[in-house]
C-alpha positions in Angstrom: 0.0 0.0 0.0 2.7 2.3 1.1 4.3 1.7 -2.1 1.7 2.4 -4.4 1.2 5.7 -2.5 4.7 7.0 -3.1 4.8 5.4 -6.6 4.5 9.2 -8.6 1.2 9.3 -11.0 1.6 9.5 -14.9 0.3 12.7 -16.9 -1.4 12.1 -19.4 -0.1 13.7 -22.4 -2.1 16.8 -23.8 -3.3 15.9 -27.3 -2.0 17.7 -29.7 -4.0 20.5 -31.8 -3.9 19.8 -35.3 -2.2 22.0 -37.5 -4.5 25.2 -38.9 -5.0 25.7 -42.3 -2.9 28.5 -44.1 -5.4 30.8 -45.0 -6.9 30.4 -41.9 -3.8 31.5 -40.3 -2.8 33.4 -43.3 -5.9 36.0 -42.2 -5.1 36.5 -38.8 -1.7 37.4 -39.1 -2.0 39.5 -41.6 -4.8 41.1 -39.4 -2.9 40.9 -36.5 0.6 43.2 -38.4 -1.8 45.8 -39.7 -4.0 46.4 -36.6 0.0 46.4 -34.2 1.7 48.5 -37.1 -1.5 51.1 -37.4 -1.0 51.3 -33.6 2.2 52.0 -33.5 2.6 54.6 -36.0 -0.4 56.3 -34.5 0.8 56.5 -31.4 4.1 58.9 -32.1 1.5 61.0 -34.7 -1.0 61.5 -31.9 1.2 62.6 -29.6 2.9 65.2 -32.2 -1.3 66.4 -32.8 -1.4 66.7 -29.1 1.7 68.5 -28.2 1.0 71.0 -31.2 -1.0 73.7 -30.1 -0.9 75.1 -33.2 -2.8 72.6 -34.7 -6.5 72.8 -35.9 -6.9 69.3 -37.2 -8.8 67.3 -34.9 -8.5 63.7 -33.9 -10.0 61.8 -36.5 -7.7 63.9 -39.1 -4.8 63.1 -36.7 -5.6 59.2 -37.1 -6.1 59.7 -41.0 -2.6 61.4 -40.8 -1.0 57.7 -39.1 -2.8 56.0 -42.0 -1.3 58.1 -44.6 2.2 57.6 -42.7 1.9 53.5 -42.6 0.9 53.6 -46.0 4.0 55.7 -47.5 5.9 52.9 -45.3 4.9 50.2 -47.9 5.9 52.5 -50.7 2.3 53.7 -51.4 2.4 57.3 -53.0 0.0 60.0 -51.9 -1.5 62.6 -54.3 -1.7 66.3 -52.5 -2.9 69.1 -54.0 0.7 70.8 -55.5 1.7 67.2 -56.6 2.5 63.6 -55.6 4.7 62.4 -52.2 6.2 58.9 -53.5 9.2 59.3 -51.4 9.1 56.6 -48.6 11.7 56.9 -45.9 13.0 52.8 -46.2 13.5 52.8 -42.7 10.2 53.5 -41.8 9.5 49.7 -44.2 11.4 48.1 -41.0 8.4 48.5 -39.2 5.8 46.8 -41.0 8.3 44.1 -42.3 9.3 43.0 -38.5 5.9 42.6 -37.5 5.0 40.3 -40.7 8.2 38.3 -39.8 6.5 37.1 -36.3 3.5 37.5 -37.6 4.5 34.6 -40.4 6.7 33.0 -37.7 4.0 32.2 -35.5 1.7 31.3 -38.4 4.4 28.7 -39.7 4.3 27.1 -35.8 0.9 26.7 -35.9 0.3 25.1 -39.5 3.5 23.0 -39.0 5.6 24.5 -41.9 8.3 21.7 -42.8 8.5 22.3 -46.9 9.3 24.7 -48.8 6.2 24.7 -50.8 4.2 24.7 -47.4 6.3 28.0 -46.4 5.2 29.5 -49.9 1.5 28.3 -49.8 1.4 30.1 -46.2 3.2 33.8 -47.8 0.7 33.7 -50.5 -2.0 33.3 -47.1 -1.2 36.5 -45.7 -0.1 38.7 -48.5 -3.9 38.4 -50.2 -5.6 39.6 -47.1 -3.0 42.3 -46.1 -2.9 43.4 -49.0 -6.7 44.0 -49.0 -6.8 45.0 -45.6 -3.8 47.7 -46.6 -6.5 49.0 -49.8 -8.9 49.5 -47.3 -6.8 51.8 -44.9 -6.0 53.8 -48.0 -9.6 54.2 -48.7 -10.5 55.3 -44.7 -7.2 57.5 -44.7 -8.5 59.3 -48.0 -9.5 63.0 -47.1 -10.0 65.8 -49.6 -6.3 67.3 -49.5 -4.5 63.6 -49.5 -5.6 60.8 -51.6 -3.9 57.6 -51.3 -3.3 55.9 -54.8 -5.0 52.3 -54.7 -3.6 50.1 -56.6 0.0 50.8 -54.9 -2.1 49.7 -52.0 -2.6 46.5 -53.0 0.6 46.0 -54.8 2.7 47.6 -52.3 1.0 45.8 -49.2 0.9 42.2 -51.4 4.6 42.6 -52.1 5.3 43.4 -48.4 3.0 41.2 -46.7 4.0 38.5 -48.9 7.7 38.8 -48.2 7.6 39.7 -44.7 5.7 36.5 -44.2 7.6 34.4 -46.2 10.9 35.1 -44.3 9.0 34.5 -41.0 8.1 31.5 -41.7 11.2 30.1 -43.2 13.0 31.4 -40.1 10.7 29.5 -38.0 10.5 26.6 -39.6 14.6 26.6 -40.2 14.2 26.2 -44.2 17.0 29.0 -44.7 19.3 26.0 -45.2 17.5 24.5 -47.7 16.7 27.7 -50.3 19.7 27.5 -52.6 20.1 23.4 -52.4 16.4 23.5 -54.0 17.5 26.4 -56.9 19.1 25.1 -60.0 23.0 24.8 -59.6 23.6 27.7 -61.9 20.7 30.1 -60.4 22.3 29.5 -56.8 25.5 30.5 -58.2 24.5 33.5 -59.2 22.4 34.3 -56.0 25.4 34.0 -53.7 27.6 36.2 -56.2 24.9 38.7 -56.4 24.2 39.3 -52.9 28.2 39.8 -52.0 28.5 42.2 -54.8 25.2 44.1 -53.7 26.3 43.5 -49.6 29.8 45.2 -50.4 28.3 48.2 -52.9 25.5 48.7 -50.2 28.4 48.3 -47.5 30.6 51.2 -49.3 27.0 53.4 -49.8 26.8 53.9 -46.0 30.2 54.7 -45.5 30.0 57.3 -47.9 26.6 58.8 -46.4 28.0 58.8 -42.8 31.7 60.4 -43.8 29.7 62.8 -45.8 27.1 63.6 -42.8 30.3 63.7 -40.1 32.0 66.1 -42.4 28.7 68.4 -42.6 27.4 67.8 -38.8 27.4 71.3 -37.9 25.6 72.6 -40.4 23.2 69.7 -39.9 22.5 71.1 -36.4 21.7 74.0 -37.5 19.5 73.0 -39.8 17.5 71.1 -36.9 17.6 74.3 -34.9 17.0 76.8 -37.5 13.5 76.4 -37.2 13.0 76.4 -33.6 10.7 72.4 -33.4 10.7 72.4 -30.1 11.2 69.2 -28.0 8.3 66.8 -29.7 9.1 68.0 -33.2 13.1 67.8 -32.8 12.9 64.3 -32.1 10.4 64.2 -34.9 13.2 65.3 -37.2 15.4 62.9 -35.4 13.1 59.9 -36.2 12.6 61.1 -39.5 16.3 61.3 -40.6 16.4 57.6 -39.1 14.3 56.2 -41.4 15.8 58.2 -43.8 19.3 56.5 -43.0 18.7 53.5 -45.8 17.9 56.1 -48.7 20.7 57.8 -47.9 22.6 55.0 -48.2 21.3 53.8 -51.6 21.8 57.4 -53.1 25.7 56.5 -51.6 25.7 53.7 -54.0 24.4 55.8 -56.7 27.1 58.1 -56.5 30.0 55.8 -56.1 28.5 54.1 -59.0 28.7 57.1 -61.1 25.5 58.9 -62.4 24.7 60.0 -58.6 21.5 61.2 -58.0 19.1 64.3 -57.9 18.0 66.3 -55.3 15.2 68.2 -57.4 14.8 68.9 -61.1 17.3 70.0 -63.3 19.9 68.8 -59.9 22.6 66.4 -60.2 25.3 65.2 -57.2 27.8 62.8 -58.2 31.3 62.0 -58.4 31.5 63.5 -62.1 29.0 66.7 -61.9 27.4 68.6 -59.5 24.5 71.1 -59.6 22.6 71.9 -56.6 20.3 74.5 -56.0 18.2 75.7 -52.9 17.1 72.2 -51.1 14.7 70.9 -48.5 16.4 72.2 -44.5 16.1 68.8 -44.0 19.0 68.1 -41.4 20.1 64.8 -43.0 20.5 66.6 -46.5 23.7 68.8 -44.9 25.5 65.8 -46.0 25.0 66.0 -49.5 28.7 65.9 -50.6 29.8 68.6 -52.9 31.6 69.0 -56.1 35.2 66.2 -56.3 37.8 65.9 -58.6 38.1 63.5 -61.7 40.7 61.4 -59.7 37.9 61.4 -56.6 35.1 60.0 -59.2 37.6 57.6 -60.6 38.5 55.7 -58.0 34.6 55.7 -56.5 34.1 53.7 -60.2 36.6 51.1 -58.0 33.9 50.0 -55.4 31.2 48.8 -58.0 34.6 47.1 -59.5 35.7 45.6 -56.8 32.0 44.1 -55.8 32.6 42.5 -59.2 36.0 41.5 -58.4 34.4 39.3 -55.2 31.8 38.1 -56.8 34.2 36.5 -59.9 35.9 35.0 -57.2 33.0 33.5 -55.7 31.8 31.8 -58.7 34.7 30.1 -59.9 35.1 28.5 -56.3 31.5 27.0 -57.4 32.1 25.7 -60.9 34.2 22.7 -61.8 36.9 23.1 -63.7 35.8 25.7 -65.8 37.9 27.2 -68.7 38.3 30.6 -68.5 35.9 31.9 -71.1 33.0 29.6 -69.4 34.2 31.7 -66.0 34.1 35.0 -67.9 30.6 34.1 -69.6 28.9 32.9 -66.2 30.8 35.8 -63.9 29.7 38.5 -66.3 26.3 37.5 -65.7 26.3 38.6 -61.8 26.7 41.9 -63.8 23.0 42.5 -65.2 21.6 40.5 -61.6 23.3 43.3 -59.1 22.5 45.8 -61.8 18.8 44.8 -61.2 18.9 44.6 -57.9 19.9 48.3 -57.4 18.1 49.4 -59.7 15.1 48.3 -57.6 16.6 49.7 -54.5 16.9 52.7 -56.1 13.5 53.3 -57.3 12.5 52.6 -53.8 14.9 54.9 -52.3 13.5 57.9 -54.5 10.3 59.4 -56.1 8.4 62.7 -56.6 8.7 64.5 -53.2 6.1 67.1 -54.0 5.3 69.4 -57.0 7.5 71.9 -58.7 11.2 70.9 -58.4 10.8 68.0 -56.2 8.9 65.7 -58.8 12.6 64.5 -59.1 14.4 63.2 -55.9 16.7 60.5 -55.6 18.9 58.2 -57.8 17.8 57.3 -61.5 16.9 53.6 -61.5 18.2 53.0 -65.3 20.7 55.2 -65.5 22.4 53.3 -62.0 21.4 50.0 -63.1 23.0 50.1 -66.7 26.0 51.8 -65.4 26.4 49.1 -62.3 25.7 46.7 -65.1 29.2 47.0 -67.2 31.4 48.5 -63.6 30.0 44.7 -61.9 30.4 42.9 -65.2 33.7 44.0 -66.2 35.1 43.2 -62.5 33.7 39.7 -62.2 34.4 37.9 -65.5 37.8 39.7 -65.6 38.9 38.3 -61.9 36.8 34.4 -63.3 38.7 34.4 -66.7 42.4 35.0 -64.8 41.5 33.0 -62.1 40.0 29.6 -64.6 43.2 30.2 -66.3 45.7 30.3 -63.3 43.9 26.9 -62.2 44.8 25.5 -65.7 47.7 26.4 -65.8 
């Protein structure tokens, strides 16, 4: 008897809940990231509305106003009456995108995401619903001064929602292994090139943005203080030239790449002409760099190069004994991939900032991506086509 009292009693194991369905789970976290990431941008707005006495708008245009702000996050213009905002601060994207990555984290958990396919099928779940959740916050922020545009509503929140999710859920489900094993040999070999040339131009961009803004940081405080913000609407500057950090560091790329970038109509800044007029006293835009020499420009034209350079490298470690025009032929082709690739970073780091001269702000996506193009090209199958040879030899 004694024994059977000591003797410790078995649980009985919980049964487990069977896995939800994707677009079951697809709904609510894409329900979930735009309800938290409404909240969170209204929350700073409403306390700017309330600290500004100056202000006549009331509430409900306050709360329009943090609708219009998450919008422009996922790259969603607005049309005012003197002309269109398309400029979205990248940084203000981080938002949005970290709450779709636990948002599509949690999602993969709960439907039991093992496959790639499954992690696919569960992106495609919450980017249709937040994307026509985000189309309906641009129809409820819509006033009679600011005008969301609708279809970047759907595109822009599909796109986001879609690839927030997606790297949630392959984070969660640890499928980050298994990407470029399940990409054809030569695809993954361009991937991996691609992404060291774009890591190393990006890496060079916002070294050349924060030298720049170190070099002009008293004129940048005076900018902040020229206009007297007062404490809420300094460190609403701040917080704007923080999410303003990423674009900066794009329009570093541009220039180093060589057409630079604009800064209104009829502007240019880059390594081989400059011609700026009256800008924005935005504090962020004292580090515009000014005119360089020739010799200055040149070797800038060495970074693009030199991502090239890596990236040859990088793909004749992954081919088997290739002869060197086979390594010049497949290098040269991480040329067009990077030049793609920043050319769609720099259409999102620029766009029509208002009417008059600021319809054109920010790098030109063709003009970058051609001249990326031949700098990356010319640096990759160069370095493959010595280094295919040197193994033969």
């Amino acid at each position: 008897m004694t024994e059977t009292l000591s003797r410790p009693t078995r649980r009985t194991p919980k049964p487990q809940e069977p896995a939800r369905r994707p677009i079951e789970a697809g709904g609510v976290a894409a329900l979930w990231a735009v309800a938290a990431g409404l909240i969170a941008v209204a929350l700073p707005v409403l306390l700017v509305w309330v600290a500004d006495a100056r202000s006549g708008a009331g509430a409900a245009e306050a709360v329009r106003t943090a609708g219009q702000v998450w919008l422009v996050a996922h790259g969603v213009a607005l049309d005012l009456p003197g002309g269109v905002y398309g400029l979205s601060p990248l940084g203000l994207l981080l938002l949005p995108f970290a709450l779709l990555l636990r948002a599509g984290g949690h999602s993969a958990r709960e439907c039991r995401v093992v496959r790639l396919r499954e992690a696919l099928v569960l992106a495609l779940a919450v980017a249709a619903p937040y994307a026509v959740l985000t189309a309906v916050v641009a129809g409820l922020s819509r006033t009679s001064a600011v005008q969301p545009v609708g279809w970047q509503a759907l595109l822009g929140g599909f796109l986001v929602g879609g690839l927030g999710a997606l790297v949630g859920a392959l984070r969660a489900a640890s499928l980050w292994p298994a990407v470029l094993p399940a990409l054809p040999s030569r695809v993954a070999r361009l991937v991996v090139a691609t992404a060291a040339a774009t890591a190393v131009l990006l890496a060079a961009g916002s070294l050349v943005a924060g030298l720049s803004l170190a070099a002009h940081l008293g004129r940048a405080g005076d900018l902040a203080t020229g206009s007297s913000p007062g404490a809420v609407g300094g460190l609403a500057l701040l917080v704007l030239g923080l999410t303003l950090v990423p674009n900066a560091a794009i329009w570093g790329v541009a220039w180093l790449t060589g057409p630079g970038f604009a800064v209104g109509v009829g502007t240019a800044v880059g390594p081989f002409g400059h011609s700026l007029g009256a800008v924005p006293a935005l504090p962020l835009l004292a580090a515009l760099p000014g005119p360089v020499p020739t010799w200055v420009g040149l070797i800038a034209l060495l970074v693009p190069v030199g991502g090239g350079v890596l990236a040859g490298i990088l793909v004749v470690r992954r081919l088997v004994a290739p002869t060197w025009l086979e390594a010049a032929r497949e290098a040269a082709m991480v040329g067009p991939c990077a030049g793609v690739v920043v050319a769609a970073a720099c259409w999102l780091a620029g766009g029509p900032a208002g009417g008059a001269r600021l319809t054109d702000v920010g790098p030109s996506p063709w003009q970058v991506g051609l001249a990326l193009t031949a700098e990356v090209a010319a640096g990759a199958a160069l370095t493959a086509a010595l280094l295919a040879r040197r193994a033969r030899a």
